[in-house]
DRENRO-484450 format. One line per 2 residues: their letters; for each residue x, y negated, z negated of N, C-alpha, C, CB. Coordinates in nm, 4 decimals. Glycine has a CB too. Layout:
// DRENRO-484450
A> X:Y:Z:X:Y:Z:X:Y:Z:X:Y:Z  ...
// end
This chain:
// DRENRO-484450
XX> 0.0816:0.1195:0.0000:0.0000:0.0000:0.0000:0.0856:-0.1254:0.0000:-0.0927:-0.0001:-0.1193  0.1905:-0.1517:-0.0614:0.2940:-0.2527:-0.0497:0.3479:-0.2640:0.0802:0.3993:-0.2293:-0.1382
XX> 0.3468:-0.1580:0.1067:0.4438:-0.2103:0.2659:0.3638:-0.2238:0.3507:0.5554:-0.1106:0.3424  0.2248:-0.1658:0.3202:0.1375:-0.3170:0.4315:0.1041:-0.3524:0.4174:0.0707:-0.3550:0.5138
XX> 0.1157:-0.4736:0.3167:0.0952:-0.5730:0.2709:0.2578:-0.6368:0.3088:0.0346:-0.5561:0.1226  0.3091:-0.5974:0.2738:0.4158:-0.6560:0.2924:0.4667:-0.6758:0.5315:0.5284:-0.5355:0.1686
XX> 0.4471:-0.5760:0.5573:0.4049:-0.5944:0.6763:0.3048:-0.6562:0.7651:0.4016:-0.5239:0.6915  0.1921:-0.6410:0.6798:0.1287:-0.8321:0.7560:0.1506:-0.9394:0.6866:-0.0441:-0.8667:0.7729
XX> 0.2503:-0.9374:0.6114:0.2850:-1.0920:0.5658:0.3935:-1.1074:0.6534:0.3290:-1.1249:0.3980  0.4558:-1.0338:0.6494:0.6034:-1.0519:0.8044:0.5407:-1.0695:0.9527:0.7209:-0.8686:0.8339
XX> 0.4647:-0.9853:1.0125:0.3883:-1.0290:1.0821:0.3008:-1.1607:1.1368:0.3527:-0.9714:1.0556  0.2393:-1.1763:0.9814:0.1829:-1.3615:0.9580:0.3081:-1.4514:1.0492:0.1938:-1.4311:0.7307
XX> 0.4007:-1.4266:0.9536:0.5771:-1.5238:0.9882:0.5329:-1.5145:1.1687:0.8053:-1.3895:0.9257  0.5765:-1.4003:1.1734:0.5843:-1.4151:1.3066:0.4980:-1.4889:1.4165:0.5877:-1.3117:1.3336
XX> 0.4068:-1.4670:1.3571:0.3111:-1.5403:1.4543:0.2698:-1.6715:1.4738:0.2131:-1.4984:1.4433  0.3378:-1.7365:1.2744:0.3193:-1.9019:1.3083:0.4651:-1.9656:1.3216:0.2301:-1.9916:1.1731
XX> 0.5623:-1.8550:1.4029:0.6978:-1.9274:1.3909:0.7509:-1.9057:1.5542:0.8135:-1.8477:1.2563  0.8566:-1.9620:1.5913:0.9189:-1.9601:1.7278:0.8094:-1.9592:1.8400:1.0129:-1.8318:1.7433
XX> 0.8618:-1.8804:1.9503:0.7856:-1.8946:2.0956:0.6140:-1.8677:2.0620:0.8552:-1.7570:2.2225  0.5699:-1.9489:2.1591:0.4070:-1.9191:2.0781:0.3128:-2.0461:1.9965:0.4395:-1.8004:1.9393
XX> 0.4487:-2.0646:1.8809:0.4101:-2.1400:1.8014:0.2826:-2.2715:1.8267:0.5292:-2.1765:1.7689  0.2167:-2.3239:1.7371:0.1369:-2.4394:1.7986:0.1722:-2.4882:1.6806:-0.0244:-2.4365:1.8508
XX> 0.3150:-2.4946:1.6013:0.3597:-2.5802:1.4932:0.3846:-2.7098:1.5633:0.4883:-2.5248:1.4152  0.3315:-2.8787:1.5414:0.3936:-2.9929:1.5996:0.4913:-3.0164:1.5661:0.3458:-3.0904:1.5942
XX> 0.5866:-3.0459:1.6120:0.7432:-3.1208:1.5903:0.6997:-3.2278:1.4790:0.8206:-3.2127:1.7548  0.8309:-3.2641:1.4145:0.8242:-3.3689:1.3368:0.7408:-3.5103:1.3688:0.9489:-3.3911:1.3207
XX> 0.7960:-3.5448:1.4930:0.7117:-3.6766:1.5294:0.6554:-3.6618:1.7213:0.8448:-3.8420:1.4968  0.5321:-3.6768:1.7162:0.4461:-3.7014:1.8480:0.4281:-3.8204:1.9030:0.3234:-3.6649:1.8360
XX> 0.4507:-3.8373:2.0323:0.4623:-3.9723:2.1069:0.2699:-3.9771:2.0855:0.5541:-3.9641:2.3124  0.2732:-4.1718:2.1009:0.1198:-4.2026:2.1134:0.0962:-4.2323:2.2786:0.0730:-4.3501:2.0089
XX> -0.0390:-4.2229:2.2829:-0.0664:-4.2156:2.3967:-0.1579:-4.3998:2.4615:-0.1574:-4.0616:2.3928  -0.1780:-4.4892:2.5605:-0.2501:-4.5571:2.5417:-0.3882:-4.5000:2.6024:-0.1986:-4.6673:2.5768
XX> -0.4896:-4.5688:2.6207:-0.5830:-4.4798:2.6931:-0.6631:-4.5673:2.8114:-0.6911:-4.4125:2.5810  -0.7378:-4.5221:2.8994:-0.7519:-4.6216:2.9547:-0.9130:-4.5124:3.0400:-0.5882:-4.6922:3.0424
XX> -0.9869:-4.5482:3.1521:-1.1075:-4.4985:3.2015:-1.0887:-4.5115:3.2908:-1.2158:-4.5314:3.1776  -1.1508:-4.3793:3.3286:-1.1274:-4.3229:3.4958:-1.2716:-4.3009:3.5672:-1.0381:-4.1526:3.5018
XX> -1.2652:-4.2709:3.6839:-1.4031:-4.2117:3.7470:-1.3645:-4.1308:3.8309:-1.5016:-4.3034:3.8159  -1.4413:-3.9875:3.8611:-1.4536:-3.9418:3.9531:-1.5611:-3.9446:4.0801:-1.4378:-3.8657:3.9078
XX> -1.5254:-3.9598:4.1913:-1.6501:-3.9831:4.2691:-1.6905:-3.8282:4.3740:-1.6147:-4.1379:4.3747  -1.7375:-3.7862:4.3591:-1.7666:-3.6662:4.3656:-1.8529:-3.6549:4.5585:-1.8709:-3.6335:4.2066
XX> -1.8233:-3.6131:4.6478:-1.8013:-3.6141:4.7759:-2.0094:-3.6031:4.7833:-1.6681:-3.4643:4.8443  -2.0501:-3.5261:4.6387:-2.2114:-3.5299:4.6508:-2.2626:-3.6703:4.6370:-2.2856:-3.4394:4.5344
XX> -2.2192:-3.7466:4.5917:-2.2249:-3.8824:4.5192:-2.2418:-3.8484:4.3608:-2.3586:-3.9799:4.5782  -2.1842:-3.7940:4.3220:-2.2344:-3.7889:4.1799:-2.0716:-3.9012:4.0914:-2.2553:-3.5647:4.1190
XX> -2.0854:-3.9683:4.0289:-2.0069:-4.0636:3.9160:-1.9685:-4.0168:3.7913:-2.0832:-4.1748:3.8766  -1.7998:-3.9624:3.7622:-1.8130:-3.9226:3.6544:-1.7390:-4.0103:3.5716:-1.7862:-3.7997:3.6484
XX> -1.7145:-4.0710:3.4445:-1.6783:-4.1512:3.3792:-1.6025:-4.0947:3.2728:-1.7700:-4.2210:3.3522  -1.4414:-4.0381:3.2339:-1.3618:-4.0002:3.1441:-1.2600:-4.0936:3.0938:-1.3116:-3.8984:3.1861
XX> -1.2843:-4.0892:2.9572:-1.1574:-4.1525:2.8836:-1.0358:-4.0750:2.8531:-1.1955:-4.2006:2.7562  -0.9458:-4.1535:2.9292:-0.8023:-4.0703:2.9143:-0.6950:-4.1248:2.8760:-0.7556:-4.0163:3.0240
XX> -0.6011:-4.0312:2.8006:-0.4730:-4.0896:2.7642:-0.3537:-4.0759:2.8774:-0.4292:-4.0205:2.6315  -0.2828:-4.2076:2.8827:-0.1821:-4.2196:2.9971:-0.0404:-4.1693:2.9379:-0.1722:-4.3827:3.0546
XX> -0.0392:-4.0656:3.0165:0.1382:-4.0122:2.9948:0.2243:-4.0571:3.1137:0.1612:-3.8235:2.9914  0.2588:-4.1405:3.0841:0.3675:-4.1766:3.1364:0.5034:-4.1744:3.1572:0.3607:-4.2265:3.1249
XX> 0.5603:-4.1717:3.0311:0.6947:-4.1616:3.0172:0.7098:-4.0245:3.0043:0.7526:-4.2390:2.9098  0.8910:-3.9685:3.0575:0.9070:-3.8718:3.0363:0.8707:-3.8014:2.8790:1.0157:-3.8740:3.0823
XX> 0.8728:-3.8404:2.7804:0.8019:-3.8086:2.6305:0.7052:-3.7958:2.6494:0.7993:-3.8898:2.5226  0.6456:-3.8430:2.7051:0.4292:-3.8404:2.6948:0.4226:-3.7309:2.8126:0.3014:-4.0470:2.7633
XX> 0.4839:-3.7347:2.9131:0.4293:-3.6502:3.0016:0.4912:-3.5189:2.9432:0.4612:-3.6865:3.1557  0.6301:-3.4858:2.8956:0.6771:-3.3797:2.8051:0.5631:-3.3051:2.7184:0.7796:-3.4436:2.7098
XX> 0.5042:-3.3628:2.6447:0.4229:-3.3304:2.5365:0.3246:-3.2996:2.5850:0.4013:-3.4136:2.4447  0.2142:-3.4249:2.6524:0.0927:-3.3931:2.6997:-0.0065:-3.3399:2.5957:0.1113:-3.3028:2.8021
XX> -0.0796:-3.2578:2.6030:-0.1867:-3.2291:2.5044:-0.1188:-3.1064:2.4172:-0.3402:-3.1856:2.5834  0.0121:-3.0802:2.3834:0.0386:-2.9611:2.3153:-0.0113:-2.9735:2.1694:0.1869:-2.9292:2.3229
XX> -0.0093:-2.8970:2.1110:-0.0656:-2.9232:1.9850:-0.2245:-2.9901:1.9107:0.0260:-2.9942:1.9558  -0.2730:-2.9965:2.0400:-0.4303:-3.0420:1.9893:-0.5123:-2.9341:2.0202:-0.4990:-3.1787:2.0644
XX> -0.6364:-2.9189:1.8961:-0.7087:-2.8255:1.8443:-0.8011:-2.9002:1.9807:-0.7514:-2.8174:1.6594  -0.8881:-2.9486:1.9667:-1.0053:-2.9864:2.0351:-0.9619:-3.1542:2.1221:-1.1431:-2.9938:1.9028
XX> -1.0801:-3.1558:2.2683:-1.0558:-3.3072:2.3015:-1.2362:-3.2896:2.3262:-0.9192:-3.3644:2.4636  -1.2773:-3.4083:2.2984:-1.3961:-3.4772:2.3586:-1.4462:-3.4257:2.5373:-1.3467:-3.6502:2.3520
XX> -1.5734:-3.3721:2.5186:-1.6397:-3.3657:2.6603:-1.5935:-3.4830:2.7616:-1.8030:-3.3759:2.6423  -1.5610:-3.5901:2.7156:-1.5552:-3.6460:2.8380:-1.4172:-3.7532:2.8618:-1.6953:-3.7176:2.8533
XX> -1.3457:-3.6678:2.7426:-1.2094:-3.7056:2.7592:-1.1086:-3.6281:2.8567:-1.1575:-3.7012:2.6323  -0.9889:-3.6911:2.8439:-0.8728:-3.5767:2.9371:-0.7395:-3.6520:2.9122:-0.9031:-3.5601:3.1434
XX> -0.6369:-3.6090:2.9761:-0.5576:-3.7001:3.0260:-0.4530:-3.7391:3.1555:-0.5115:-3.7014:2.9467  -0.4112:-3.8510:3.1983:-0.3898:-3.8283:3.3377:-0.2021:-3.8580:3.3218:-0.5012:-3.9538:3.4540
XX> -0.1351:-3.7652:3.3893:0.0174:-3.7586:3.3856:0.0554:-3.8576:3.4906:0.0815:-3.6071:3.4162  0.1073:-3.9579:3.4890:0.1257:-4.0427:3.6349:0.3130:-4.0271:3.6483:0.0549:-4.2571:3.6163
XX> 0.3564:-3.9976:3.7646:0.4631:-3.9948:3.8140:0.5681:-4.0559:3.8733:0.4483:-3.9536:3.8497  0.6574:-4.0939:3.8764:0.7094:-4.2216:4.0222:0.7288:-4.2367:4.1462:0.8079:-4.2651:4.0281
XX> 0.7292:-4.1244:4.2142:0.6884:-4.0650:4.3450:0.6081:-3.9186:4.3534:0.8172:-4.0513:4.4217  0.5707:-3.9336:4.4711:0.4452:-3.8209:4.5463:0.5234:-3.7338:4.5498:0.3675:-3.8407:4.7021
XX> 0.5911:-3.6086:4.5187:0.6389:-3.4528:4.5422:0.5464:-3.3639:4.4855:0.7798:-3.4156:4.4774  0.5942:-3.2124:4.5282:0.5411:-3.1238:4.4442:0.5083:-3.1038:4.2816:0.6028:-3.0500:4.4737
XX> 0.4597:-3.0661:4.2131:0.4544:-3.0593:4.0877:0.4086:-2.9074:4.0604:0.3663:-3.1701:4.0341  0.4410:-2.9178:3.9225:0.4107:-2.7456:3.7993:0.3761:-2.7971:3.6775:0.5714:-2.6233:3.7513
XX> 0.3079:-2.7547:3.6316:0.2328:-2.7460:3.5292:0.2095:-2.6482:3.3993:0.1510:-2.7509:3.5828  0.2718:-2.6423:3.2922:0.2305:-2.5384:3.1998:0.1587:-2.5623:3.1076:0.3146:-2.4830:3.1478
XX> 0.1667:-2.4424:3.0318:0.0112:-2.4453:2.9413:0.1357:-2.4523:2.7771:-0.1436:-2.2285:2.9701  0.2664:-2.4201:2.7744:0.3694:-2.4333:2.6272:0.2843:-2.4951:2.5327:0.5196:-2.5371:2.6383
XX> 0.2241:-2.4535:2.4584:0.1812:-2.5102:2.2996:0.0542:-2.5401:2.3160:0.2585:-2.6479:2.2351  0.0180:-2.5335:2.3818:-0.1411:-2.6137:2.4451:-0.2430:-2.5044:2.3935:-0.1601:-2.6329:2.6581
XX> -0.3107:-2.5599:2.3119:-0.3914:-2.4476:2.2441:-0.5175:-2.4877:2.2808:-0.3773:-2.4290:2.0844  -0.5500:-2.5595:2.3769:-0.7421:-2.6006:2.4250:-0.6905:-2.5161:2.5867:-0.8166:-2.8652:2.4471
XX> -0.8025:-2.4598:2.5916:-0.7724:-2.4095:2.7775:-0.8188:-2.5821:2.8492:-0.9383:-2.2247:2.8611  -0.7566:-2.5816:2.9645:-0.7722:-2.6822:3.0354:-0.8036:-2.6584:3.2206:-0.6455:-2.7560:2.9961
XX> -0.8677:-2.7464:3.2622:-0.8737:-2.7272:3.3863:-0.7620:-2.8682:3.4647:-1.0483:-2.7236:3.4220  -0.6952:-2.8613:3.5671:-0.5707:-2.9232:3.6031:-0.6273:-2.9997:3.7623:-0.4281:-2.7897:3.6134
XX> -0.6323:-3.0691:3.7872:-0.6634:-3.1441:3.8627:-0.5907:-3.2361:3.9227:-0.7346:-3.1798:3.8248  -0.4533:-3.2044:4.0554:-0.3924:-3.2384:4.1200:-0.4483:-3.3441:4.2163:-0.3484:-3.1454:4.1532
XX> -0.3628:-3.4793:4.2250:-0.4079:-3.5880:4.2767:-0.3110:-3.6654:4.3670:-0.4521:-3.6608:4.1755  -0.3528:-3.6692:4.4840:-0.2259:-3.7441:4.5429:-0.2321:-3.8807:4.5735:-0.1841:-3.6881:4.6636
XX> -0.1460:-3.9517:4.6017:-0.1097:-4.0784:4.5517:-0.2379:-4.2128:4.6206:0.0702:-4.1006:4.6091  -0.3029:-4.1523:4.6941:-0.4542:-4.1894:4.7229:-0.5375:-4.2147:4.6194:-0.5218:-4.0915:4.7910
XX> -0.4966:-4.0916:4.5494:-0.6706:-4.0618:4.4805:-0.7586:-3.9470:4.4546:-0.7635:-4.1159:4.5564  -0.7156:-3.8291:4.5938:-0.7654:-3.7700:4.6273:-0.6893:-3.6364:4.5348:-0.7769:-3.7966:4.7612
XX> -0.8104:-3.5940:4.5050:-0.7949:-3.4664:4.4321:-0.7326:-3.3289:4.5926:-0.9976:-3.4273:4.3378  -0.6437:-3.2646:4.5368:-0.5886:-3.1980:4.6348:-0.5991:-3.0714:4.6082:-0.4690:-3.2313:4.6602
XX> -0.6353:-3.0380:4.4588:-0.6085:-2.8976:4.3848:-0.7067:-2.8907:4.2648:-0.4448:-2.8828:4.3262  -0.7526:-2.7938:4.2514:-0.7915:-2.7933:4.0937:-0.7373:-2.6665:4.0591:-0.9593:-2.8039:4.0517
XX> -0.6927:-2.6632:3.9459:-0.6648:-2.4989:3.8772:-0.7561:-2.5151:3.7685:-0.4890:-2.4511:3.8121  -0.8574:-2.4352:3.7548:-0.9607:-2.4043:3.6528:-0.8687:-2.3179:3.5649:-1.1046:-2.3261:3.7109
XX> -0.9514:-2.3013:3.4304:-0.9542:-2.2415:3.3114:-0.7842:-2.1965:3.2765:-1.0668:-2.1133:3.3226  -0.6724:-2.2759:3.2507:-0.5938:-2.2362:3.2369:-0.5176:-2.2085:3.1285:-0.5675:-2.2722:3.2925
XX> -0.4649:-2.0832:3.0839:-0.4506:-1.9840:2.9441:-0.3748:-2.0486:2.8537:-0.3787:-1.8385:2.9627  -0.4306:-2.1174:2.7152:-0.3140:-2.1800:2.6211:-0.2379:-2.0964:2.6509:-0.3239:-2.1986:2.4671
XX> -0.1142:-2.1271:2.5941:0.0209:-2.1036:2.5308:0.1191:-1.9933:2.6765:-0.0162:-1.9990:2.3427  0.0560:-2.0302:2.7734:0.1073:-1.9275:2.8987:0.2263:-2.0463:2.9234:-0.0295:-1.8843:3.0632
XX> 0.3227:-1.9862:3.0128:0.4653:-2.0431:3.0271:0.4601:-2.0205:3.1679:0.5976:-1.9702:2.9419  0.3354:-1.9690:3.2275:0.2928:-1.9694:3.3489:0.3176:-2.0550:3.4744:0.1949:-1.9721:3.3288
XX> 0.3893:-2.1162:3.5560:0.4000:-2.2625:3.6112:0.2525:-2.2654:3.7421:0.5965:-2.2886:3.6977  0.1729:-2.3526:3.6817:0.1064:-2.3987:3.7819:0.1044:-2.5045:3.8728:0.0323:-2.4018:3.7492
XX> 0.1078:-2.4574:3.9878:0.1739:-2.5522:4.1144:0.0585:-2.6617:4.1791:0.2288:-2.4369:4.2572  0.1263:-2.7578:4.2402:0.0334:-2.8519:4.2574:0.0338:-2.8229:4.4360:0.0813:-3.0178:4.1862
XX> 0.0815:-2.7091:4.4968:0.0916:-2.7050:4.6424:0.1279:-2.7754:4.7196:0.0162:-2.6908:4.6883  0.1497:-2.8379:4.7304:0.1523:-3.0337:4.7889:0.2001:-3.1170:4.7056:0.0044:-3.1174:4.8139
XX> 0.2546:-3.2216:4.7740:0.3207:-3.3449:4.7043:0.2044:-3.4155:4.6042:0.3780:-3.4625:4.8297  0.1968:-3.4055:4.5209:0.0818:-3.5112:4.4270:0.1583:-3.6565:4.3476:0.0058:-3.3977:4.2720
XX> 0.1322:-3.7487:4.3304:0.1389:-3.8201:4.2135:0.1006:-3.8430:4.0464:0.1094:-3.8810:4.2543  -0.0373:-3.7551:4.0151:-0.0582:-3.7730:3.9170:-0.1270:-3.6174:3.9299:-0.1204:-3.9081:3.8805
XX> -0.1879:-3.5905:3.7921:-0.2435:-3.4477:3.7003:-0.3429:-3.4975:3.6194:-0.1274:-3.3666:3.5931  -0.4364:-3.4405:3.6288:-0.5495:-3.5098:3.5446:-0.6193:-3.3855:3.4977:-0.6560:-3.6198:3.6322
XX> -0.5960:-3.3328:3.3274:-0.6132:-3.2647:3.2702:-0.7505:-3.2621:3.2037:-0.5232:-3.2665:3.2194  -0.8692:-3.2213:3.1874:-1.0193:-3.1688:3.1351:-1.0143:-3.0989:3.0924:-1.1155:-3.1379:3.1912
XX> -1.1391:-3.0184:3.0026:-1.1207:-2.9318:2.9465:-1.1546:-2.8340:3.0095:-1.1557:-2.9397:2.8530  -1.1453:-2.6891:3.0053:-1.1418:-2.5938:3.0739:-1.3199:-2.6093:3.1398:-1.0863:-2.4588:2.9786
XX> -1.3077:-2.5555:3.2332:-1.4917:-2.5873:3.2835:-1.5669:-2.7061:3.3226:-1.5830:-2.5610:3.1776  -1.4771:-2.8096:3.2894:-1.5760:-2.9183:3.3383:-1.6090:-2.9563:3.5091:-1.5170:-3.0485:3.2727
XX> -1.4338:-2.9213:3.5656:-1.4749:-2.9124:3.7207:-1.6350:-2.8251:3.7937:-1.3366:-2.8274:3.7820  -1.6007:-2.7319:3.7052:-1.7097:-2.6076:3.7681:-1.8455:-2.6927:3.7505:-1.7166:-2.4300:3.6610
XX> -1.8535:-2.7604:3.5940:-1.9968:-2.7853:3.5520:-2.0236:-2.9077:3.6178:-2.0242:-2.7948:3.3943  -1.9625:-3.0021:3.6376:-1.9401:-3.1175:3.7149:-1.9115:-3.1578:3.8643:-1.8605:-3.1545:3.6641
XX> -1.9197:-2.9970:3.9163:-1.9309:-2.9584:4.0805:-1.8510:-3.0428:4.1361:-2.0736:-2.9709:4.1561  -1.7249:-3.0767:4.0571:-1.5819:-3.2025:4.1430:-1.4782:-3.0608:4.2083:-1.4380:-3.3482:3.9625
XX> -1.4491:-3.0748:4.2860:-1.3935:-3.0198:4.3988:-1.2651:-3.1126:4.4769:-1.5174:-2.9975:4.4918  -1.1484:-3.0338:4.5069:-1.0865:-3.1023:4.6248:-1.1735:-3.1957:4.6998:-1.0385:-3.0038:4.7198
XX> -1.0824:-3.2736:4.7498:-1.1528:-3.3703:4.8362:-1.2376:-3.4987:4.7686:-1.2498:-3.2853:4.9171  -1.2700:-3.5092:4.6447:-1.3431:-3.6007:4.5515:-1.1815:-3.6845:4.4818:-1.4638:-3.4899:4.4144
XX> -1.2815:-3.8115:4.4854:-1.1476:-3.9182:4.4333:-1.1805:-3.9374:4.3182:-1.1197:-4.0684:4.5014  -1.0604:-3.9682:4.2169:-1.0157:-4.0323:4.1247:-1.0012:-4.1990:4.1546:-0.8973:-3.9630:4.0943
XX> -1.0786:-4.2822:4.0850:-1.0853:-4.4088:4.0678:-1.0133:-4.4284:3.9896:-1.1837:-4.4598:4.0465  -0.8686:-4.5389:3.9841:-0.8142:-4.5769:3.8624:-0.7053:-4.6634:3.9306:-0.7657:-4.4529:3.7597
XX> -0.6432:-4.7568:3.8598:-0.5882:-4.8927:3.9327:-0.4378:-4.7899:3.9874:-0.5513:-5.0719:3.7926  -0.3902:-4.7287:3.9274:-0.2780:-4.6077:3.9578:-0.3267:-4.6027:4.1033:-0.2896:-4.4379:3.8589
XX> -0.4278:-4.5990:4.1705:-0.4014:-4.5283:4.2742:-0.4972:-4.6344:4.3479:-0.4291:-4.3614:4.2700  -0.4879:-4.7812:4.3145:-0.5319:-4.8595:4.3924:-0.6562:-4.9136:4.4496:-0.4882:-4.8328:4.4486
XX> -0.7823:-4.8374:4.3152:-0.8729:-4.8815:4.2991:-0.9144:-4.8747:4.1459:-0.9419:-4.8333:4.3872  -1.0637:-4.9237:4.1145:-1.0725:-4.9435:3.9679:-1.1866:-4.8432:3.9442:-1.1043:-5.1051:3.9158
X> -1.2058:-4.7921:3.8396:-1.3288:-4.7030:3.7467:-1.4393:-4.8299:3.7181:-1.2555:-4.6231:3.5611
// end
């Protein structure tokens, strides 16, 4: 009886320590936030508040370490030129849906439902400028698709 007890307490260790982990680092960059729209090729208007990662720190981090975000929050990664991009899920404990954008506007990609804590690289296929992260499902429920723009002064119009 001791040694398993004593074996899921070693176990426990393991699971809230090293690779995996969703322990936060000592200190987390802040984010500012700002409102976006999607315009959806049906005409439908969607309206999300998002945090801007910008700097290599903010875009580093991104949403790792957060339990929950708001239905109609997200956040958008902006870049300094249009190339390819990858995407992982490291520490990210909300599933997310990924929403590749090129320097238009134009949504080019979506990757739905993608697996916390995977080390998985998800590709943006194409040169994009920015990533605009939701929570897992909202593309599907919100019928936004390739080809639907992102409104936001980043890409030369306003929400």
């Amino acid at each position: 009886m001791k040694i398993a007890a004593l074996g899921a307490v070693l176990l426990g260790l393991l699971l809230t320590s090293g690779e995996g982990s969703a322990q936060a680092p000592g200190k987390l960059v802040g984010f500012d936030r700002d409102e976006i729209t999607i315009e959806t090729e049906a005409g439908g208007r969607h309206v999300f508040e998002v945090e801007m990662a910008v700097s290599p720190e903010q875009r580093s981090q991104g949403l790792m370490f957060r339990h929950s975000m708001a239905a109609t929050a997200g956040m958008l990664f902006l870049f300094e030129r249009s190339e390819p991009r990858a995407m992982w899920m490291k520490n990210t404990l909300i599933p997310l849906d990924m929403l590749f954008i090129d320097e238009s506007g134009v949504i080019v990609r979506i990757h739905e439902r993608s697996v916390p804590f995977s080390l998985q690289a998800i590709a943006s296929g194409q040169a994009v400028s920015a990533v605009l992260e939701l929570n897992a499902g909202t593309s599907s429920r919100l019928t936004i698709k390739p080809g639907d723009r992102v409104l936001h002064a980043a890409f030369g119009s306003g929400s």
